[in-house]
C-alpha positions as CSV (number, residue, x, y, z in Angstrom):
1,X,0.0,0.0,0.0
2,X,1.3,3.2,-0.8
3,X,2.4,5.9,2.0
4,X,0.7,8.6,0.8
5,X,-2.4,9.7,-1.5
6,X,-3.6,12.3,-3.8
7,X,-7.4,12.4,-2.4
8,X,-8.1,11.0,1.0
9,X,-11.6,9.4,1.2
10,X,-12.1,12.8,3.2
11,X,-11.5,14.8,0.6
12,X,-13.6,12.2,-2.1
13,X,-16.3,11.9,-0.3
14,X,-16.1,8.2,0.3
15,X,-15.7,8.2,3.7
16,X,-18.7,9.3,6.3
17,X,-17.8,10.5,9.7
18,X,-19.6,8.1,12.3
19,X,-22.7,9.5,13.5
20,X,-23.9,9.8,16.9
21,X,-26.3,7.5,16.5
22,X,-26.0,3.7,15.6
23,X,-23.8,1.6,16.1
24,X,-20.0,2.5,14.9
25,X,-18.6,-0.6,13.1
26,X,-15.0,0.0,14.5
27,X,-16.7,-1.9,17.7
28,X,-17.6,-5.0,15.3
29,X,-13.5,-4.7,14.7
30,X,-12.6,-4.9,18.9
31,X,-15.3,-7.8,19.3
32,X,-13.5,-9.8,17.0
33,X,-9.6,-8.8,18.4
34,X,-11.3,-10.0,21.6
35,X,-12.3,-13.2,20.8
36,X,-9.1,-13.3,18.9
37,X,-7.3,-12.6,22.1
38,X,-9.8,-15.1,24.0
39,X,-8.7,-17.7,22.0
40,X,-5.8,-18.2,20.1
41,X,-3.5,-16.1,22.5
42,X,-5.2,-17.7,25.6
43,X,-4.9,-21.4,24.0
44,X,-1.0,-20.5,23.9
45,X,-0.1,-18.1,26.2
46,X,-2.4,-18.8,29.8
47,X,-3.4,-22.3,28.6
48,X,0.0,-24.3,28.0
49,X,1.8,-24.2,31.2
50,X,-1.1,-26.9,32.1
51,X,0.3,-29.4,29.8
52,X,3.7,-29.0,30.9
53,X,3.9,-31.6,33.6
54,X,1.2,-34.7,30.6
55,X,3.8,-33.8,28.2
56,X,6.9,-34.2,30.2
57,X,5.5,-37.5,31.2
58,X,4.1,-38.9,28.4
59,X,6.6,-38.2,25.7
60,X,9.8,-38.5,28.2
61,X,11.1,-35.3,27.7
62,X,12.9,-32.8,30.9
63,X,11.0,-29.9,32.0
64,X,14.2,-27.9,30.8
65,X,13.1,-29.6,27.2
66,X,9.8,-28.4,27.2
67,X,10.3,-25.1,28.6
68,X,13.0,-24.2,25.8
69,X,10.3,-24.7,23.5
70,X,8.0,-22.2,25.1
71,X,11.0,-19.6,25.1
72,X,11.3,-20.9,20.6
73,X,8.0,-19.3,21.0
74,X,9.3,-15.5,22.5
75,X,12.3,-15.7,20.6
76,X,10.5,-15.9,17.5
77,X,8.3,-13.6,17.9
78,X,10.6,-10.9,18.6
79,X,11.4,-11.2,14.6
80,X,7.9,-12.3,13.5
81,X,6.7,-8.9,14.9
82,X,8.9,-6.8,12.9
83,X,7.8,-8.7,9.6
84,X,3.9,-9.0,10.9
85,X,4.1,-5.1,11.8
86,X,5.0,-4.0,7.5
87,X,2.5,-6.8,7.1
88,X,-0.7,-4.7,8.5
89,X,0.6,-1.8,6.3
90,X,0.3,-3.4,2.6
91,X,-2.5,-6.3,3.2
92,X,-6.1,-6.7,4.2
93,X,-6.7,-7.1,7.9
94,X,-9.6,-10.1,6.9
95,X,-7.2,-12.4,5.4
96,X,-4.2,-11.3,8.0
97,X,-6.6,-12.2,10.4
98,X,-8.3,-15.5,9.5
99,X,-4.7,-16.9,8.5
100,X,-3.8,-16.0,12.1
101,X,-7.2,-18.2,13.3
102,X,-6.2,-21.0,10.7
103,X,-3.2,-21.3,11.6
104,X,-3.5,-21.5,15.4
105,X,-6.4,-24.2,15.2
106,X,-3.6,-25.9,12.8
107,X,-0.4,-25.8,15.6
108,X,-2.9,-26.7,18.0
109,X,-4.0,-29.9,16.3
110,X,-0.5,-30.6,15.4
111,X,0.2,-30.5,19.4
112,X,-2.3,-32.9,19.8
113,X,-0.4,-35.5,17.7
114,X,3.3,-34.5,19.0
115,X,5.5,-38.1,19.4
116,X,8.9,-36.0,19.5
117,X,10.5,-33.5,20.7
118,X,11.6,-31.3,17.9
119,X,8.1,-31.7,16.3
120,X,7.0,-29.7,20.1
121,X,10.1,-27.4,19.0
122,X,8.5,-26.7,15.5
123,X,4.8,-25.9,16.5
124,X,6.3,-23.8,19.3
125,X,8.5,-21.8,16.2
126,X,4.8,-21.6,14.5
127,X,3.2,-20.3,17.4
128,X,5.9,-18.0,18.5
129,X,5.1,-16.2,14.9
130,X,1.0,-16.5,15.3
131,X,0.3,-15.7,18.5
132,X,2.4,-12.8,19.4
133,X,2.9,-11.1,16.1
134,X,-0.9,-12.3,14.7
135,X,-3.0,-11.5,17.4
136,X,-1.8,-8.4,19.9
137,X,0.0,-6.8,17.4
138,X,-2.5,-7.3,14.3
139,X,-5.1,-6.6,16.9
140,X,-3.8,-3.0,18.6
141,X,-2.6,-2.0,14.9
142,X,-6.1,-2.6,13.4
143,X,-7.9,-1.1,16.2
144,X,-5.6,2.0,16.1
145,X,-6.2,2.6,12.4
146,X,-10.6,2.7,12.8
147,X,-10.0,5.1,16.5
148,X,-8.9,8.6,17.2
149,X,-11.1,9.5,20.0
150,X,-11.7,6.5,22.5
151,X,-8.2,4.6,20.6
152,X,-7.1,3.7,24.4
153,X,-9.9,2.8,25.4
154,X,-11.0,0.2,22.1
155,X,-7.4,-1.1,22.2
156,X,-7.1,-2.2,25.7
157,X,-11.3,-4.0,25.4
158,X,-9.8,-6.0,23.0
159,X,-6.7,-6.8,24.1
160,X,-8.5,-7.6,27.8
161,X,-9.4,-10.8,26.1
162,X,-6.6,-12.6,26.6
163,X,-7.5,-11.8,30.5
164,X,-11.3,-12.7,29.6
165,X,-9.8,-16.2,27.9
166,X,-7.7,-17.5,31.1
167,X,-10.0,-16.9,33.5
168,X,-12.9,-19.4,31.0
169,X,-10.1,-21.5,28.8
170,X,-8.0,-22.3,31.8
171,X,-10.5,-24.1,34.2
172,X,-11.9,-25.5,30.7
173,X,-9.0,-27.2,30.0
174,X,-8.1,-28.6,32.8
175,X,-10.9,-30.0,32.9
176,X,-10.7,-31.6,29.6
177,X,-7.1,-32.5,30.2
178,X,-8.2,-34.3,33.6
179,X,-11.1,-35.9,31.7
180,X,-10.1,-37.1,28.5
181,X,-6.4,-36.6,28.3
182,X,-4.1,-33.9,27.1
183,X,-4.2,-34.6,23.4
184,X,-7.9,-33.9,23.5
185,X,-8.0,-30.7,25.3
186,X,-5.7,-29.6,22.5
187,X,-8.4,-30.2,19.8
188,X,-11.1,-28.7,21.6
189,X,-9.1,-25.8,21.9
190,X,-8.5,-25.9,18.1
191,X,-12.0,-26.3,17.4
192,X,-12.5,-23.1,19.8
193,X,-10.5,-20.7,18.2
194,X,-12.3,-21.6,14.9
195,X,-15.7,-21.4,16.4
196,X,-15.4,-18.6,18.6
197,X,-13.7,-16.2,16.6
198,X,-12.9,-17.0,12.5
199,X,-16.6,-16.1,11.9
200,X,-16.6,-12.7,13.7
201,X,-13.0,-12.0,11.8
202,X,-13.9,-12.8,8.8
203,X,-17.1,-10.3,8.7
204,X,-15.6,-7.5,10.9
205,X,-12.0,-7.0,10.0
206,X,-10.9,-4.2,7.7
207,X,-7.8,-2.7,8.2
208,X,-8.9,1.2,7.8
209,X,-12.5,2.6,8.2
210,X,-11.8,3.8,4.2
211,X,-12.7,0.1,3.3
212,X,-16.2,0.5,4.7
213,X,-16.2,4.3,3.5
214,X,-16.4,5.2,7.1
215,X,-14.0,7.7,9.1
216,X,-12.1,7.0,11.8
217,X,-14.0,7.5,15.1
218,X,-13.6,10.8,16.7
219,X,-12.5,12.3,13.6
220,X,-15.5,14.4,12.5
221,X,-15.2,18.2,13.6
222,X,-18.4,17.6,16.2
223,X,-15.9,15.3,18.3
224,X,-13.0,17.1,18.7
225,X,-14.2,18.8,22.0
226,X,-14.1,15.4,23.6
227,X,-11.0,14.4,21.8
228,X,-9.1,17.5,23.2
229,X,-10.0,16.9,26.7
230,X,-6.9,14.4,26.6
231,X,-3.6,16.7,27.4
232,X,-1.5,15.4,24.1
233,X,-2.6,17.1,21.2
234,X,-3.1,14.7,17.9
235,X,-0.1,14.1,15.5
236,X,-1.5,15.7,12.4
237,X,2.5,15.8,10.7
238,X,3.9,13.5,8.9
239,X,6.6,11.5,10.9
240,X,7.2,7.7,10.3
241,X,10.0,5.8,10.5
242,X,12.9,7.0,8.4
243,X,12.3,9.9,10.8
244,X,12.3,7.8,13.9
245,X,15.2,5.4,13.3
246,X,17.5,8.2,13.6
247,X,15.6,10.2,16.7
248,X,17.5,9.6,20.6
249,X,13.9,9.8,21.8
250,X,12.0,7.3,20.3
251,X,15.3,5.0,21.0
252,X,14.4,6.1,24.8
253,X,10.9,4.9,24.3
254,X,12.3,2.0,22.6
255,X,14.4,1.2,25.7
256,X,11.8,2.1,27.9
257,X,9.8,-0.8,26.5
258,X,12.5,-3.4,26.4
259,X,12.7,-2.3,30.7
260,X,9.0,-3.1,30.9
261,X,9.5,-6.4,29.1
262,X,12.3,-7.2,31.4
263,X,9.6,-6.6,34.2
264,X,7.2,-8.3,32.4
265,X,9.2,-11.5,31.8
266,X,10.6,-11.5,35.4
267,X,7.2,-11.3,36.8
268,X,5.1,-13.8,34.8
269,X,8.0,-16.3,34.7
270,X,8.7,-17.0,38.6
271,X,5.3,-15.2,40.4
272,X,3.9,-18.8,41.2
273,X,6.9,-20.6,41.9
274,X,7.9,-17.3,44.6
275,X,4.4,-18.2,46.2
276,X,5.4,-22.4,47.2
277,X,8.6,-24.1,46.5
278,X,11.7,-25.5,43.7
279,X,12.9,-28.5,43.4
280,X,16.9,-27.9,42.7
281,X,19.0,-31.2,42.4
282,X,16.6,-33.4,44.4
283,X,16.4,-30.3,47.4
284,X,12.9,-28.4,47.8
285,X,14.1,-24.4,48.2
286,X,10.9,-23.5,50.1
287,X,10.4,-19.6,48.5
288,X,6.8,-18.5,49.6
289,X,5.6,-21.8,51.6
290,X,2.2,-21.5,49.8
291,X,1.0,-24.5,48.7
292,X,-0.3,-25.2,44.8
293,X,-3.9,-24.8,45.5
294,X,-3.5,-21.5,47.1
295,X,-1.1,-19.7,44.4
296,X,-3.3,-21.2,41.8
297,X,-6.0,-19.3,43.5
298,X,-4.0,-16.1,43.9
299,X,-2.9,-16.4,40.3
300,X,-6.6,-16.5,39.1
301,X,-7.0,-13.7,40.8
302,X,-4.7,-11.9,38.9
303,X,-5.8,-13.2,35.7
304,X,-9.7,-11.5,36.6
305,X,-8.0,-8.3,37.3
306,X,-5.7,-7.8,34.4
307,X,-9.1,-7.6,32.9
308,X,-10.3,-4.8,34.4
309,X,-6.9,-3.6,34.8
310,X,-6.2,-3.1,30.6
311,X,-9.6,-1.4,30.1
312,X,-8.8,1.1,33.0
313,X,-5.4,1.8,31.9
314,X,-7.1,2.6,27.6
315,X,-9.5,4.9,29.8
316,X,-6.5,6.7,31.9
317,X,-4.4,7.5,28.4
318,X,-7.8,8.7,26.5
319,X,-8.7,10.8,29.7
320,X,-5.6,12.4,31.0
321,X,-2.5,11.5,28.8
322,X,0.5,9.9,28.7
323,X,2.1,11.1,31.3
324,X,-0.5,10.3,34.3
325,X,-1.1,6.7,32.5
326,X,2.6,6.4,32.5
327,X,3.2,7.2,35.8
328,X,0.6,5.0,37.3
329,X,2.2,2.0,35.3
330,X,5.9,2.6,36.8
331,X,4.7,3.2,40.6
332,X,2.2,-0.2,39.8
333,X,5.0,-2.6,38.6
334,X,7.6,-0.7,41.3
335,X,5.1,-1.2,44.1
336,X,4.6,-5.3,42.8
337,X,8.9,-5.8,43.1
338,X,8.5,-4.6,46.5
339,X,5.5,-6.6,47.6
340,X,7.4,-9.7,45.6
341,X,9.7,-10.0,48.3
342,X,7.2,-10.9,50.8
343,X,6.7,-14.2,49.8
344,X,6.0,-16.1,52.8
345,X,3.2,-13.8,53.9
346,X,-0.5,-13.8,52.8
347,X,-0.4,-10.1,51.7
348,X,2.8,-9.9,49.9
349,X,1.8,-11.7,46.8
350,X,-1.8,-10.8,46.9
351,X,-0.9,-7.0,46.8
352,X,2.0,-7.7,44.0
353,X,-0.6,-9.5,42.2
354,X,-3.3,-6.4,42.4
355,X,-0.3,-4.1,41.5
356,X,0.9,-5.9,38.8
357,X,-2.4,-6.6,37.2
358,X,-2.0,-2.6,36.3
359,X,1.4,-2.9,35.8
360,X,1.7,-5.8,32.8
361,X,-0.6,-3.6,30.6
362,X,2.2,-1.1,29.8
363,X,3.5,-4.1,28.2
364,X,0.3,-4.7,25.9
365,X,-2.2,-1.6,25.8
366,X,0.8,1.3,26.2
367,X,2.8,0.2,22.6
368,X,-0.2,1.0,20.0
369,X,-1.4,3.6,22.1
370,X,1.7,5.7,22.9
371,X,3.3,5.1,19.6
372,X,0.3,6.6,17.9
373,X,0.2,9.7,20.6
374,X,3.3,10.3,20.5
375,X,4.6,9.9,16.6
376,X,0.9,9.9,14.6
377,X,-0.4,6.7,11.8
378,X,2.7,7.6,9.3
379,X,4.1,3.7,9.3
380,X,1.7,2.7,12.3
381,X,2.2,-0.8,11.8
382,X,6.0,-0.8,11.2
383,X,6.7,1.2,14.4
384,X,4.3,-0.3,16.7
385,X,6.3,-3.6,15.2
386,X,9.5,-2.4,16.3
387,X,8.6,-0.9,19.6
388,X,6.9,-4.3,20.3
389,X,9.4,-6.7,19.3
390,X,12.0,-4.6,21.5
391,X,9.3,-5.2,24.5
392,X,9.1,-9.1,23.8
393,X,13.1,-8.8,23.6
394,X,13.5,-7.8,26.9
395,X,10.5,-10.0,28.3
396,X,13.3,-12.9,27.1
397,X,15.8,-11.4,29.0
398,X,14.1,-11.0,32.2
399,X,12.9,-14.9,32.1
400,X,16.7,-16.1,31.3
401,X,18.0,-13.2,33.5
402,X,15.7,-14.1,36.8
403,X,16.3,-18.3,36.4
404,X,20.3,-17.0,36.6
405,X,19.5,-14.7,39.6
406,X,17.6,-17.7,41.1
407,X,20.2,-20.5,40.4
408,X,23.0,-18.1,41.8
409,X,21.2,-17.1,45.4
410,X,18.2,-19.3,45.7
411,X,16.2,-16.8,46.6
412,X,13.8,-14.9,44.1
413,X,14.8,-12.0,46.0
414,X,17.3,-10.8,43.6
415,X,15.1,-11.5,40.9
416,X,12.4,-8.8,42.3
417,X,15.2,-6.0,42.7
418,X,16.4,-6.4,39.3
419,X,12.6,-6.2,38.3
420,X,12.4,-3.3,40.8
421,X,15.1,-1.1,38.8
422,X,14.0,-2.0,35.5
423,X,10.6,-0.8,36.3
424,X,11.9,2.5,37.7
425,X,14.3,2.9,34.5
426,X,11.3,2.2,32.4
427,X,9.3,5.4,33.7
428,X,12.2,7.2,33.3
429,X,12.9,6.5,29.6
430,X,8.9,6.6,28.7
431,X,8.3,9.9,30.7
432,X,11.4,11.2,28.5
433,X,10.3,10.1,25.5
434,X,6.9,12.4,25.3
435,X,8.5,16.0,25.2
436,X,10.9,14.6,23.2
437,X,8.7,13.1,20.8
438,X,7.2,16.8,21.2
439,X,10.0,18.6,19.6
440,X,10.5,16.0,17.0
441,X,6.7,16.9,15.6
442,X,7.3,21.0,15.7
443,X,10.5,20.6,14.4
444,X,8.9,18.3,11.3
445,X,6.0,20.6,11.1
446,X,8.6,23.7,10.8
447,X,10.3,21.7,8.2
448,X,7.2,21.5,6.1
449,X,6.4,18.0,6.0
450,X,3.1,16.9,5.0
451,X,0.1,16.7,6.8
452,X,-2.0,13.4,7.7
453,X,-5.0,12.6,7.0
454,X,-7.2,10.7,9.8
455,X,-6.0,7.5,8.8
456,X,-2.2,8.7,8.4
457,X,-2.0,9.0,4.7
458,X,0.0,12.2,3.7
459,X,-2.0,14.7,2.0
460,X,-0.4,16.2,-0.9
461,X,-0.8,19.7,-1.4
462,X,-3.2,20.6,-4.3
């Protein structure tokens, strides 16, 4: 798709402002992103720690074994998301997105049939490039492209589906798994991913509201009072990323993101195993003294709130910017290091859990919508790519980084310190980022670049 046009639909005609009555369509678009989330992110992401200890046993593999394969699956999709982001820029979002589906039912079924351990290895390579960079990302780029007022807000209601999917997938397939096996709770999950969300996906998605000859919501003259009550003004200038690849501040946002994902990886990684015990060489290290049943407990609980938790932090950036929603995030995920290291009371990891469930968004919700408040649509998907596949990055490093920390002390304590500055270092960098990103736009608009339109196409000057 080209980067620019000679008529917008604006200017055509084609494209209608939504009204304030009915029903917008971009909505249509978050339903399906949610059950995309739901589904073929849940099945992956929440759902397969539960086969860990079937597969182990049945196939006669190590836990080291199977948990490499789950890293193939971060590893790759720090690449995919890079290619998947350029992706969202030149093709349809329907055919994007039902490929995504497919091709999740298809890894699933293929993991029901797994005899091997490099055929676990390949489906984990498959889903690394699926479920990271063909769900969230397609999902938050999509979503970005049909909102300008309410973006925050519409991005993190979809992207709370992966919360919405391990609260109902995970007792599901436990259920299944205890029932009829693991290879069967595989299949059903197959079956709903294509159920639950191919048909919705296939009738919703379109990548801009141009395609339905609909604007972008929020962008017709009678919303702009409620789009301005947000304290960052719209990026109206061309930008993009042969601007940006050469800018110290969006490499500090860039970092700023990688610090998140190092929380992000540290957290999600070890929070259970910091609530009960691990098994090193034959000796139990007793960490929180917890037993299974309760941290399972605790950790649903976090799963419900990280629900709530994404669609309040979307509200907080539409209402009062990126600096409150970015300062919120940093004291959340500083506040869950601290609590962290109370283990072996009852409050410690229920308050890092509350804290976190706030926290862990910055590392899904804040990408799409900072990159877009901060820089504009020019190259949406190709920076929100980059940004995001520097945030999966450092999630890798955090997980390899805290099993080191742990293996050298025997004590997650370590771990939550490291997780403790990288949060701090993460406000720092983001907070940074926004004036900076600031003078970048005046300085391109005093250059003369071109304009956008409201779905980031330049407008060439008549």
């Amino acid at each position: 798709m080209a980067d620019n046009r000679n008529e917008t639909p604006a200017q055509t005609g084609a494209a209608k402002p939504e009204g304030k009555k009915g029903f917008f369509f971009g909505w249509w678009v978050v339903i399906g992103g949610l059950l995309t989330m739901a589904t073929c992110y849940t099945a992956f992401v929440n759902c397969i720690p539960l086969f860990q200890t079937h597969i182990v046993r049945d196939l006669g593999i190590t836990v080291g074994q199977f948990n490499t394969g789950v890293s193939l699956c971060t590893v790759v999709a720090v690449f995919a998301s890079l290619v998947i982001g350029r992706l969202t820029d030149r093709y349809p979002a329907r055919a994007l997105g039902a490929f995504t589906i497919v091709t999740s039912a298809v890894a699933l079924v293929g993991l029901s049939m797994i005899q091997e351990v490099w055929q676990l290895y390949v489906l984990c390579i498959i889903a690394g490039m699926v479920v990271v960079a063909g769900t969230r990302l397609l999902v938050s780029v999509i979503i970005s492209n049909w909102f300008t007022l309410k973006r925050g807000l519409a991005v993190s209601i979809a992207l709370s589906g992966s919360g919405v999917g391990g609260v109902i997938l995970s007792p599901v397939t436990s259920a299944v798994i205890a029932s009829y096996g693991w290879r069967t709770a595989f299949v059903v999950l197959a079956v709903i991913c294509l159920v639950a969300a191919l048909p919705v996906t296939l009738v919703a998605f379109a990548t801009r509201p141009s395609d339905k000859g609909l604007a972008p919501y929020g962008a017709g003259s009678t919303e702009k009072a409620k789009a301005d009550r947000s304290p960052d003004a719209p990026v109206t200038v061309s930008v993009g990323w042969a601007v940006l690849r050469k800018n110290a501040g969006f490499w500090a946002l860039v970092f700023g993101f990688v610090m998140m994902g190092i929380a992000n990886g540290a957290f999600i990684t070890n929070a259970v195993a910091n609530m009960t015990s691990v098994t090193v060489d034959g000796v139990e290290v007793v960490t929180g003294g917890h037993s299974v049943m309760w941290a399972g407990a605790v950790w649903s609980f976090y799963l419900g709130l990280v629900i709530v938790a994404k669609v309040s932090l979307g509200a907080i950036y539409d209402r009062f910017g990126l600096k409150v929603g970015t300062a919120l995030g940093t004291i959340a995920s500083t506040a869950a290091a601290v609590a962290l290291c109370f283990a072996a009371t009852d409050w410690g990891p229920i308050v890092a859990c509350v804290f976190f469930s706030f926290a862990t968004c910055m590392g899904t919700v804040a990408p799409p919508v900072v990159v877009a408040k901060q820089y504009g649509k020019k190259d949406f998907g190709t920076v929100t790519g980059i940004v995001t596949a520097f945030e999966l990055f450092g999630a890798a490093i955090g997980s390899v980084a805290s099993g080191l920390l742990f293996d050298a002390y025997l004590s997650f304590v370590p771990v939550w310190v490291m997780m403790g500055v990288a949060s701090v270092l993460m406000g720092v960098a983001l907070l940074a980022s926004i004036p900076a990103a600031r003078k970048l736009v005046e300085r391109r608009r005093a250059e003369g670049a071109p304009e956008l339109d409201a779905e980031g196409f330049e407008v060439t000057a008549a």
